[in-house]
N, C-alpha and C positions, 0 to 999 in steps of 0.2 A: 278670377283675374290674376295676371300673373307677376310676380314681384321681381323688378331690377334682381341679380345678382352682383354686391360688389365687388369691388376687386381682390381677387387673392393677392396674403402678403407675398412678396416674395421668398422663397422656398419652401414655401407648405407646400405647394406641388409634388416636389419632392422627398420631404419629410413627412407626407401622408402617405408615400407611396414604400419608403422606406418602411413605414410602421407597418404598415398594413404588410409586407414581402415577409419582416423579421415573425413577427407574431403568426401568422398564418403556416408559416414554415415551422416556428415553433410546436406549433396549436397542431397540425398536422402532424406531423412526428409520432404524436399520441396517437394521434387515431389510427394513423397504419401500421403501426409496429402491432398495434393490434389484429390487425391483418393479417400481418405474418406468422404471428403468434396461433392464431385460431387454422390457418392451414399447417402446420407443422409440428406447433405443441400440444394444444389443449385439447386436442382429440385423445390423447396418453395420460393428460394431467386432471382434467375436471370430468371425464367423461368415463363411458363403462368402456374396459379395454378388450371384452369379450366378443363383440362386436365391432369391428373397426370402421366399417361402412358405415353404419348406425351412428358410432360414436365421431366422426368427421364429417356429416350428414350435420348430426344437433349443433358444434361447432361453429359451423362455417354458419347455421341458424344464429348463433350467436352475434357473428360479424351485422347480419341485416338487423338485429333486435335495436341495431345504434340508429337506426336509417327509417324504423319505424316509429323512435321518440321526438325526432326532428320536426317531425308538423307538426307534434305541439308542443315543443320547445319554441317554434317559429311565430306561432300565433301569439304567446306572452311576448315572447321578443321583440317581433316585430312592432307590437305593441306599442313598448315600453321605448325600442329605438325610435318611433317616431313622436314620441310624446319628448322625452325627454333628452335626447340627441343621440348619433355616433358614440362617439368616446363611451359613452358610460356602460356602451353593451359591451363594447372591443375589449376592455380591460377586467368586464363580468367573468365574459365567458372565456377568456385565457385562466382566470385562477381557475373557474370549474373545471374544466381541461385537464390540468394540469396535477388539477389533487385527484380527481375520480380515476386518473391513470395509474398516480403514484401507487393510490390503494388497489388496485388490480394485482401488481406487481407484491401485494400484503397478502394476499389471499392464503387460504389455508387450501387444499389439494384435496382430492374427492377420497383418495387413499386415508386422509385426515379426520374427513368431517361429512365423510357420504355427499350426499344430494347437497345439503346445505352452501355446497362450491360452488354448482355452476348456478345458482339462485342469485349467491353473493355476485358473481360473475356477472350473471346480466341485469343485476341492479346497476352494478359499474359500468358498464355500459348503456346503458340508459343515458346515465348522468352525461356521457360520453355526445351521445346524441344529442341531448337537451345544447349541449355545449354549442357543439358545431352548427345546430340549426340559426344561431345568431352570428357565428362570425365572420362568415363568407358574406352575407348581405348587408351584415355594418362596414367593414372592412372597406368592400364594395362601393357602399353608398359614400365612404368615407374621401375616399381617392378618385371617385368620378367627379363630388361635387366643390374638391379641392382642385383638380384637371383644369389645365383653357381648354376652351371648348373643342378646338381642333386637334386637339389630342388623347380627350378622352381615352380613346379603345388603349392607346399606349400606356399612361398611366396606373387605368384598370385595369391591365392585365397583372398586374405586379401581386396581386393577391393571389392569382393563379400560379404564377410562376413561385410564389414564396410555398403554395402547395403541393407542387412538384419536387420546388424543396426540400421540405417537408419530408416527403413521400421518399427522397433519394437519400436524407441523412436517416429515415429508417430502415433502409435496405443497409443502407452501410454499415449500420448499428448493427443487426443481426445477422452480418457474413462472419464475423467472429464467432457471435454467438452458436449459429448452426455449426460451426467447425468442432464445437467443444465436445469431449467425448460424454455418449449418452447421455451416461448416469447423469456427469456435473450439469447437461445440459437439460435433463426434466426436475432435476434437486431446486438446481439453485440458478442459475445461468440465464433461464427465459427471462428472472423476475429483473434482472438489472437493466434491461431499458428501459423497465416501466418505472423502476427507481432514478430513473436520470430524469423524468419528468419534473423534479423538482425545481430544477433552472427553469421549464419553462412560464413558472407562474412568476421567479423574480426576475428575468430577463427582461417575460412580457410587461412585467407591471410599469418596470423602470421606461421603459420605449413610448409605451403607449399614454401613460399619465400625462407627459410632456406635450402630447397633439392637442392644438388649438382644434375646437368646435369648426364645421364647417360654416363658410360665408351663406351660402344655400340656406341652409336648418336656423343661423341665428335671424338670420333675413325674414323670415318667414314666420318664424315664432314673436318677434318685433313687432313685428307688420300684423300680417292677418292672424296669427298667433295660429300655435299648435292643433291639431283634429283631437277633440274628446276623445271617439272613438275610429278609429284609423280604419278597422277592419270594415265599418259600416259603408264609409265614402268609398274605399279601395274595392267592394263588391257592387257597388252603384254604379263608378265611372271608368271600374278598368276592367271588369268582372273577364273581358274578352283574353283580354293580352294577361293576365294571369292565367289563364287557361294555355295560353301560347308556351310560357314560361315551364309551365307545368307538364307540359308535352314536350319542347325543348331538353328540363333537364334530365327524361326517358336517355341521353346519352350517355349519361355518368355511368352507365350499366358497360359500357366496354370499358372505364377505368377498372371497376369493383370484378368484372369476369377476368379480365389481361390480372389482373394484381394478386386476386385470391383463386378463384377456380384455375386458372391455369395454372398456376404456382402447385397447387395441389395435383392436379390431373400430371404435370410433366417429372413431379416427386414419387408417383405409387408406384405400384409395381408392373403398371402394365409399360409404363415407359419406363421410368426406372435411372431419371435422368438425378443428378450430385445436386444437392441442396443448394452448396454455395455458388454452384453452376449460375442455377436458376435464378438465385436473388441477382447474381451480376447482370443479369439480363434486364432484370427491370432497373437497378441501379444506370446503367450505361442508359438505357432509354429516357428514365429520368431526366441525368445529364444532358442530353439533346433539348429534352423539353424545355429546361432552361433557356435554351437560347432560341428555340424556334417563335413561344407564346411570344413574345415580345416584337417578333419579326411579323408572327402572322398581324397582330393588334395593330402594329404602326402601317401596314396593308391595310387594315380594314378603315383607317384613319382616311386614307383615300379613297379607296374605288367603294368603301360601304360595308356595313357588318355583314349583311344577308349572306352576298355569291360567298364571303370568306369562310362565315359561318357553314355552307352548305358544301363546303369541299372537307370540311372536317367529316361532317356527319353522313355523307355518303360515302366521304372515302374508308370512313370507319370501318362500316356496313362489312366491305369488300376485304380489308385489308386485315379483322379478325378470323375471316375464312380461311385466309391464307394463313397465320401465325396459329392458328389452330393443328393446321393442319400441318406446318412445320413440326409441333412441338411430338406429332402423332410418327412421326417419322422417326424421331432420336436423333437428328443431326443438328448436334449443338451450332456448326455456322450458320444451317439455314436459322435455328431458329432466333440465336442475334439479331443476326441481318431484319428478318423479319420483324423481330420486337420492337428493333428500333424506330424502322422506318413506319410501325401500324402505330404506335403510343408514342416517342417523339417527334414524330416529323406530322404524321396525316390527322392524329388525334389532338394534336397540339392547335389545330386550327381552330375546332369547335372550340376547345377549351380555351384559349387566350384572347376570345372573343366575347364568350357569353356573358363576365359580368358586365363590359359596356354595353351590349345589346338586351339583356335584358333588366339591367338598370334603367337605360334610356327610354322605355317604356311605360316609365310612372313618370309622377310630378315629384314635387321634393316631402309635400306633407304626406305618402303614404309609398314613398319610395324601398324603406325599408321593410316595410310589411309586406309589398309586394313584393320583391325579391326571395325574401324570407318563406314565406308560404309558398310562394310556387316554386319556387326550386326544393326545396326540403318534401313536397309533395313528389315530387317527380324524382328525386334522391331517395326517396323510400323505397319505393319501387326498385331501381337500380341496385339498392343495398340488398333486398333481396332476391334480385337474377340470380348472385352468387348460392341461393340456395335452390331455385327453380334451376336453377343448370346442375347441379350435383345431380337434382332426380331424375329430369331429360336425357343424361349420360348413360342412365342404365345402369342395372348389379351391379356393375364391374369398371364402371363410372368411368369408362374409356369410349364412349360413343362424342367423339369432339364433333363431327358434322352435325348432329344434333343440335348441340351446344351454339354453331357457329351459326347457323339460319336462327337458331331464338337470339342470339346476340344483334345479326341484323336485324329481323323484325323490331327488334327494340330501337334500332337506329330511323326506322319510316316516320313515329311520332313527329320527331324533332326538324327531318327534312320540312314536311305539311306544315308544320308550326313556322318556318323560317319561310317558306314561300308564301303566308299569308299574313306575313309581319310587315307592318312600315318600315323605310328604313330610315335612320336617325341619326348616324354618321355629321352629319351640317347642320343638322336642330339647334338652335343655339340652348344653354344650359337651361335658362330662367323659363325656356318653351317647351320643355319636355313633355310629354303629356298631356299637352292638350287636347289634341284629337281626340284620344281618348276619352276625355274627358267632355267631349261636343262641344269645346269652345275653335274659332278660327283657327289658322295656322298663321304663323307671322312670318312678314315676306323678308326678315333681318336674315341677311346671309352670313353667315361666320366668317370674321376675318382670316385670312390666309395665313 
């Protein structure tokens, strides 16, 4: 049965939307500086420098090792978010974040301490993962169940958008960095963004402590009270559209290829393109993204998540082929033009859509789990295309058509999953999931 949702106070809508933008943005920062880090440094710094291939090959294994701790990061979490609420994951997993980064940027160097580095290294990242697998789907669940219902996808996107941020204040961070000579830059130079992480745990803690509980989760835990066990119900009554989830998030593989593989591929020597060049590329595409997810979401507010969602992820498909194969060229305008328009403008669709859409697919008691588990499953995957594309590339890691048909193939999952999704756009809040869950559908239309 399903439970009135009361009225949200006035400006949690936007002060859920705010936390969840600052913190994600935050929280993000770490995880991609890392990124950039593993295509540029740490193939020199934790790795055998005898072999170059070999050693940016294990690396760039390094970046997925975060991608592969997230589903079971997801599973405690999701857990522990639906038992216990929102807030208590959002402000967990920004300190984890935040300190497993700092100490990345502690590490002792392979030159130091042999093998014992890159061990230390993907223990940290691990932690890395564990982190992130709770805070896109609390976050998430945080700002949708705060949202009016007619605005959802707008609202939701702000987690996305605060991950783009994210993503753009660590490109920025490391255009100095890559500028600095060599030496100071494998010494000592990589280790200072991972040391500026330290804001991110007192910034986040201060933002996030302040967010009331959602009206959704305290409704619900009052009422029918909490699921014992979350995972049990959420395999019972939604087992389908987890699956959908988990297929959908098969797209995160053109962020992690556009961010890392290409990063590396348009830096070696068969292209041979300026370090700071390249980060400005994503940096400027970022920038866009900012303002497209917001535009795409408040679309999908009206005509529906699906067609919006599915112009992202087909246009995806297409529009890596092409920035692929600009980068293959060496012509820095085409490959802008291109970056921009494939990761802020066409990629921005799927992405500034998918937490309301695949939020809007649970109920509230197992909202967070579902999210959590299926995306972090399908984010694993994506976290390691970046290293199934290095091998696809070939010895000489310059085969990008390769690259760019495994990239689409990876974008079909998500198409099939969006064209056999309900769409949820006008659901009202307190009805989410039911179908799902085999109960009727209610004929309450969402006020205008």
């Amino acid at each position: 049965m399903s439970v009135p949702v009361p009225d949200t106070p006035v400006g949690q809508p936007k002060k859920a939307a705010t936390a969840a933008w600052i913190g994600s943005a935050l929280e993000y920062y770490d995880f991609f500086i890392y990124g950039s880090a593993a295509a540029l440094i740490f193939p020199e710094v934790f790795f055998d420098e005898s072999d170059p291939g070999t050693a940016t090959l294990l690396s760039l294994a390094t970046f997925g090792v975060a991608y592969a701790a997230r589903p079971v990061g997801a599973l405690f979490l999701g857990h522990f978010g639906d038992r216990m609420g929102r807030k208590k994951i959002m402000v967990f997993t920004l300190i984890l974040m935040g300190v497993s980064t700092f100490l990345i940027g502690c590490l002792p160097t392979r030159d130091q301490v042999g093998t014992l580095a890159p061990v230390l290294l993907v223990l940290c990242r691990v932690l890395q993962g564990i982190s992130a697998a709770g805070e896109q789907a609390s976050a998430n669940s945080m700002t949708l169940e705060h949202a009016p219902p007619h605005r959802r996808g707008f609202f939701t996107s702000f987690t996305l958008s605060g991950t783009q941020g994210g993503q753009l204040l660590a490109t920025l961070v490391f255009i100095p960095i890559a500028a600095l000579p060599e030496e100071q830059l494998m010494s000592w130079g990589w280790r200072v963004p991972f040391w500026m992480s330290v804001a991110v745990a007192v910034v986040g803690y201060v933002i996030r402590r302040t967010l009331d509980e959602t009206p959704a989760f305290e409704q619900q835990a009052a009422t029918e009270g909490v699921v014992k066990l979350p995972l049990a119900v959420l395999m019972r009554e939604h087992w389908a559209d987890v699956l959908r989830v988990i297929a959908g998030a098969l797209v995160a593989s053109v962020s992690t290829i556009f961010t890392v593989w290409a990063l590396s591929y348009a830096t070696s020597d068969a292209v041979g393109m300026d370090r700071s060049a390249m980060l400005w590329v994503g940096a400027l595409a970022n920038l866009v993204a900012l303002g497209a997810i917001p535009l795409w979401a408040t679309l999908s507010d009206r005509i529906g998540r699906r067609p919006v969602y599915l112009i992202g992820a087909a246009g995806s498909a297409v529009m890596m082929c092409g920035y692929l194969w600009a980068i293959s060229t060496g012509s820095y305008p085409l490959i802008l033009l291109l970056g921009i328009v494939t990761f802020g403008v066409v990629y921005s669709a799927a992405n500034g859509v998918w937490p309301s859409f695949y939020g809007e697919m649970f109920s509230t008691r197992v909202r967070l789990s579902g999210m959590a588990i299926g995306t972090q499953i399908g984010f694993a995957v994506a976290g390691f295309a970046v290293t199934f594309a290095a091998q696809i590339a070939g010895p000489n890691g310059d085969d990008w058509s390769a690259v760019a048909l495994f990239t689409a193939a990876l974008c079909v999952p998500p198409v099939v999953a969006v064209l056999s999704a309900r769409e949820t756009a006008k659901v009202p809040t307190e009805r989410l999931g039911e179908r799902a869950a085999g109960q009727a559908p209610h004929p309450a239309k969402v006020a205008a």
